[in-house]
N, CA, C and O of each residue as an XYZ file, in Angstrom:
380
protein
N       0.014     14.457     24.557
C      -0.247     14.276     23.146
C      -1.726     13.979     22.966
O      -2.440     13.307     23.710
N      -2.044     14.585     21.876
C      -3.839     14.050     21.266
C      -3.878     14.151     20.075
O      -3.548     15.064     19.318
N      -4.356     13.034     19.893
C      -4.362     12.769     18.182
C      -6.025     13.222     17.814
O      -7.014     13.009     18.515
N      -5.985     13.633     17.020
C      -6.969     13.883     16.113
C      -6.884     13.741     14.925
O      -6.049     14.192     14.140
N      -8.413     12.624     14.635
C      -8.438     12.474     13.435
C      -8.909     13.091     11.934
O      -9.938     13.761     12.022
N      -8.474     13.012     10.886
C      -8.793     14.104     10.175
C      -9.572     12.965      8.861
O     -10.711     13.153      8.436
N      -8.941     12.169      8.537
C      -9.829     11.092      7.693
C      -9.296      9.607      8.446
O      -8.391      9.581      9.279
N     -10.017      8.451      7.993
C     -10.365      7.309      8.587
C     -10.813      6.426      7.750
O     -11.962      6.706      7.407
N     -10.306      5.243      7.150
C     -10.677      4.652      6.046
C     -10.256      3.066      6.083
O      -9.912      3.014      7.264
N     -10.077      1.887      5.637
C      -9.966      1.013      6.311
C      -8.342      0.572      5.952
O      -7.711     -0.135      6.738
N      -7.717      1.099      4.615
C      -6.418      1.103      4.584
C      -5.693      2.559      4.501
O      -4.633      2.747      3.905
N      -6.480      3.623      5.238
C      -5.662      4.559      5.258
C      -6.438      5.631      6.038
O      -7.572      6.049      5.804
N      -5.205      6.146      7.455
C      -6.087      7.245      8.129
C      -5.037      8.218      8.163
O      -3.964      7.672      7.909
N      -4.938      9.308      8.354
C      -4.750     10.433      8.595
C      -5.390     11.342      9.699
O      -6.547     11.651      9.986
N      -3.639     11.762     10.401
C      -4.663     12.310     11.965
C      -3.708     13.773     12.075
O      -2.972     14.111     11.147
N      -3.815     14.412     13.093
C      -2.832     15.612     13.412
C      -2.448     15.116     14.936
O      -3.148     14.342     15.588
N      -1.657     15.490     15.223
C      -0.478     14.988     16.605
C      -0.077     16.186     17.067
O       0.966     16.760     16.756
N      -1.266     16.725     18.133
C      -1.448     18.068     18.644
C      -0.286     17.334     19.759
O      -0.123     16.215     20.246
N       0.350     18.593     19.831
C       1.317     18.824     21.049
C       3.017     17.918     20.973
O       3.879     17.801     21.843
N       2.970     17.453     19.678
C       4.240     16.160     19.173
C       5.195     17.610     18.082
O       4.948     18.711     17.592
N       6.357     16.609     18.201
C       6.994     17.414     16.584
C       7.292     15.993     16.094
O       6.706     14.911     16.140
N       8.901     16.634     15.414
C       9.416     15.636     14.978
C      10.124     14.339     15.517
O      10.382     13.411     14.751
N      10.481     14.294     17.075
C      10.880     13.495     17.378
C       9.665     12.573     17.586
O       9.953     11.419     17.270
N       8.829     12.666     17.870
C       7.582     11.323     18.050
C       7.524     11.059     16.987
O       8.010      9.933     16.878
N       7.053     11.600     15.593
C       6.609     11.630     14.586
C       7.648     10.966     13.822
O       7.205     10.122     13.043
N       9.077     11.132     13.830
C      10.067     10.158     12.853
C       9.918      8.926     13.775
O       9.360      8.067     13.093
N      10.135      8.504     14.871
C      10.132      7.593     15.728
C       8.488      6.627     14.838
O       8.555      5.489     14.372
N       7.628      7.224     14.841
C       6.630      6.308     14.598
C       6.560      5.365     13.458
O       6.333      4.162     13.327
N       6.976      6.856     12.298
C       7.404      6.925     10.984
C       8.169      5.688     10.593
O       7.803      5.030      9.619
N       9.235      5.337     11.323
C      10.781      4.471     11.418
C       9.745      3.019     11.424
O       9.625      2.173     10.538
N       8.994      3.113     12.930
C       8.277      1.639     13.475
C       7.791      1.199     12.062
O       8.336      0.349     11.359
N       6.451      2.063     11.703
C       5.735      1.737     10.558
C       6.543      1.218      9.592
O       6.162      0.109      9.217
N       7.367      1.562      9.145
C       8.021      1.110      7.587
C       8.585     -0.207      8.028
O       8.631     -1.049      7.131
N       9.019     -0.572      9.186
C       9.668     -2.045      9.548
C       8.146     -3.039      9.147
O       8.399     -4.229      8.960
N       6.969     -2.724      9.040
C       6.079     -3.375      8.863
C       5.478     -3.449      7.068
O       4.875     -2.622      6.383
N       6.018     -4.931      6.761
C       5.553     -4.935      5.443
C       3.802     -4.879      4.781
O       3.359     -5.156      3.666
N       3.334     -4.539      5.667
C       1.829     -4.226      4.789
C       1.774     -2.838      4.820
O       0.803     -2.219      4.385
N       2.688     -2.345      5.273
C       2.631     -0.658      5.447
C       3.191      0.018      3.949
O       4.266     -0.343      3.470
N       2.347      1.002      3.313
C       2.591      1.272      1.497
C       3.332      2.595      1.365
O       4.212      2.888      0.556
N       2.578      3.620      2.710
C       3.291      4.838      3.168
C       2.855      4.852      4.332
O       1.816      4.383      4.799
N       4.364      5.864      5.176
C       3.722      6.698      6.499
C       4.572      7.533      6.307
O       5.750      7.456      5.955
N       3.809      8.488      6.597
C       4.862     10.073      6.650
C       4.138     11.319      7.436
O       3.158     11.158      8.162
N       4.680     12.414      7.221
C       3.810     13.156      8.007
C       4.549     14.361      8.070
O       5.749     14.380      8.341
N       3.677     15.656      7.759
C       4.515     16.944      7.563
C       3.902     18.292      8.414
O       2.715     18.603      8.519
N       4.706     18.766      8.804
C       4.276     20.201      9.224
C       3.955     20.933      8.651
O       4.725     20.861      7.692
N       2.912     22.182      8.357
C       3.390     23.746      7.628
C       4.157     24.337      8.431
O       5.147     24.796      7.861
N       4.116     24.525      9.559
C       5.069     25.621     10.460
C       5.534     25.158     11.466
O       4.662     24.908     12.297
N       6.748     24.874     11.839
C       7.067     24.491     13.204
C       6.659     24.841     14.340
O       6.483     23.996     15.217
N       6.331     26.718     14.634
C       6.085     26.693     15.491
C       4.223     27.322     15.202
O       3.485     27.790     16.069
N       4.043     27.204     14.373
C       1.934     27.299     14.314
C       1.314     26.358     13.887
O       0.147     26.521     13.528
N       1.900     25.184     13.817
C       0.987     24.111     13.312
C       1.492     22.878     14.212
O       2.460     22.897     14.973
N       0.464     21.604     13.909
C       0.975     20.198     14.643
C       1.028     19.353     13.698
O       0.132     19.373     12.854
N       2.084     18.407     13.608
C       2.192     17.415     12.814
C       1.197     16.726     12.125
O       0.536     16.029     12.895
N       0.632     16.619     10.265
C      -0.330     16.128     10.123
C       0.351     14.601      9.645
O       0.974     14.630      8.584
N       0.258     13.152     10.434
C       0.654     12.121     10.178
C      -0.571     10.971      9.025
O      -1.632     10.700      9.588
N      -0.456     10.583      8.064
C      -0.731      9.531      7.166
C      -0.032      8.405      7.025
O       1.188      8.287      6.905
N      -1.272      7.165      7.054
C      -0.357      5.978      6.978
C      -1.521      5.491      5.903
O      -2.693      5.864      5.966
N      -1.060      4.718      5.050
C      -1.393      3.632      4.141
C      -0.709      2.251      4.239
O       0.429      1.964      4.613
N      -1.533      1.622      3.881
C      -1.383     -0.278      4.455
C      -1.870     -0.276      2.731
O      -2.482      0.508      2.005
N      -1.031     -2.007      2.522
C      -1.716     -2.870      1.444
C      -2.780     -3.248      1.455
O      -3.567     -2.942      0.559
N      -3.241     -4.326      2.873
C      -3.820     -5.463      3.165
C      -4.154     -5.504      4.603
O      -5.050     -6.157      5.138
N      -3.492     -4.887      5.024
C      -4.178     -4.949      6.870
C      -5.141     -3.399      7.326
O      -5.120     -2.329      6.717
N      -5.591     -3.596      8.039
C      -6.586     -2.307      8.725
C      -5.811     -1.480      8.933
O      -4.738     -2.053      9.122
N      -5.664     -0.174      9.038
C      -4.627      0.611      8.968
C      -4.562      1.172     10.652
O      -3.486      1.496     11.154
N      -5.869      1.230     11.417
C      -6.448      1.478     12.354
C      -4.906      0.220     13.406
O      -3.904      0.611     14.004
N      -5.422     -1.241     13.188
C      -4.985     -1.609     13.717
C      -3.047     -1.709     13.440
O      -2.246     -1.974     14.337
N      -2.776     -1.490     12.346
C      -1.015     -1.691     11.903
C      -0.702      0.068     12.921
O       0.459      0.287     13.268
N      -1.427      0.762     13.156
C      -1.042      2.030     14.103
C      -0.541      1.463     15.002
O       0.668      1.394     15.227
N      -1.906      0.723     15.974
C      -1.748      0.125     17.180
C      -1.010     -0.535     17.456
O      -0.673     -0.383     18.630
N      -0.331     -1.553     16.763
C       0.576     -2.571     16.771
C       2.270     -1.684     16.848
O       3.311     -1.994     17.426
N       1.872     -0.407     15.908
C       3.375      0.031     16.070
C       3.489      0.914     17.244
O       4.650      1.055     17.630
N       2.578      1.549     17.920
C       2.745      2.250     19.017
C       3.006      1.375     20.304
O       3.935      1.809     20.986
N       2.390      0.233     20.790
C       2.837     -1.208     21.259
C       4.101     -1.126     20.939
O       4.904     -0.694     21.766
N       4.463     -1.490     19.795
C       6.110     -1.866     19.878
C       6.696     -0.950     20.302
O       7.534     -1.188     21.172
N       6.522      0.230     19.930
C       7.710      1.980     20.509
C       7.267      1.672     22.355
O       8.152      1.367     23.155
N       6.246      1.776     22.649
C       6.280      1.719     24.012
C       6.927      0.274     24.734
O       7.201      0.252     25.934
N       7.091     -0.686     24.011
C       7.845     -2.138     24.353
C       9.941     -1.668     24.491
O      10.909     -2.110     25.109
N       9.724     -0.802     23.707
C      11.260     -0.431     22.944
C      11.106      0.579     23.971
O      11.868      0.163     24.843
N      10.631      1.562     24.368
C      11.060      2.566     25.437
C      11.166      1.641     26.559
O      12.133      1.838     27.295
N      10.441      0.743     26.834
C      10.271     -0.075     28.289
C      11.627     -0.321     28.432
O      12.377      0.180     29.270
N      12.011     -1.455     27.204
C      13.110     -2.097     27.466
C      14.479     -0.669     27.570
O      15.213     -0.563     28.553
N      14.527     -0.032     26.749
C      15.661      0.890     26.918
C      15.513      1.432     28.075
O      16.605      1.683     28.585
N      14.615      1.722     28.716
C      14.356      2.415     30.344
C      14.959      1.360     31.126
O      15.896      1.885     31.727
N      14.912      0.551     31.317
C      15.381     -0.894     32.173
C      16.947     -0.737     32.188
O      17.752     -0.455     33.077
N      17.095     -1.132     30.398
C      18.865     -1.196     30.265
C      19.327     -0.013     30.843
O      20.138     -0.186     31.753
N      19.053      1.085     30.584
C      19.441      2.504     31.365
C      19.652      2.835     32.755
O      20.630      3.423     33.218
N      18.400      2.297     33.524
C      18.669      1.959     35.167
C      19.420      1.262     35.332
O      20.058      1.506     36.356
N      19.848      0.081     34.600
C      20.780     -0.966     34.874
C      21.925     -0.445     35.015
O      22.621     -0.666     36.006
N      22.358      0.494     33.817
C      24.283      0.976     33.841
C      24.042      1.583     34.339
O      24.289      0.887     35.324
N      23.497      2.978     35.006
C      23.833      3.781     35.782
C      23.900      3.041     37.130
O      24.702      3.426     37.980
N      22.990      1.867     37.384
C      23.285      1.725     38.653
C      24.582      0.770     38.418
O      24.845      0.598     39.608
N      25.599      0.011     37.712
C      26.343     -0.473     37.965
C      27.409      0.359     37.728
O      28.512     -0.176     37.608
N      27.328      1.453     37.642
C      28.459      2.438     37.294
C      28.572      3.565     38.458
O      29.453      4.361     38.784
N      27.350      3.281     38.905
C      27.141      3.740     40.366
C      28.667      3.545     41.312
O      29.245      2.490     41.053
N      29.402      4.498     42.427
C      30.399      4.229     43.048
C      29.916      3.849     44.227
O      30.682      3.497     45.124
């Protein structure tokens, strides 16, 4: 994945998410809105298969730069932990 940015502002950036679809992109989408200074995040394709996701987030009151960071932290905290629980049952289900 490589993000590129397309605008940059202190409550609102907008980037494209070369090489992502929709599963990264709702996943992020989901994090962001659990965060109340967050006003929008969304993010749309023109073409599924000729274009890359262009993602926008808007904040109230916090840096928008940093409410990203904080939610990509948490998705990678949330994959950690689900990777763990996952090794766990297979290995106790293991014969």
């Amino acid at each position: 994945m490589e993000p590129k940015i397309i605008e940059n502002s202190r409550y609102e950036i907008k980037f494209e998410v070369v090489g992502e679809g929709h599963s990264f992109c709702n996943l992020l989408r989901k994090t962001l809105l659990e965060e109340p200074a967050v006003e929008f995040a969304g993010y749309s394709i023109d073409h599924p298969l000729l274009s890359n996701p262009v993602f926008t987030l808007r904040t109230k009151r916090r840096q928008a730069n940093v409410v990203l960071r904080e939610a990509l932290e948490k998705m990678l905290a949330r994959t950690e932990e689900f990777r763990k629980k996952f090794k766990q049952a297979v290995a106790d289900n293991e014969v």
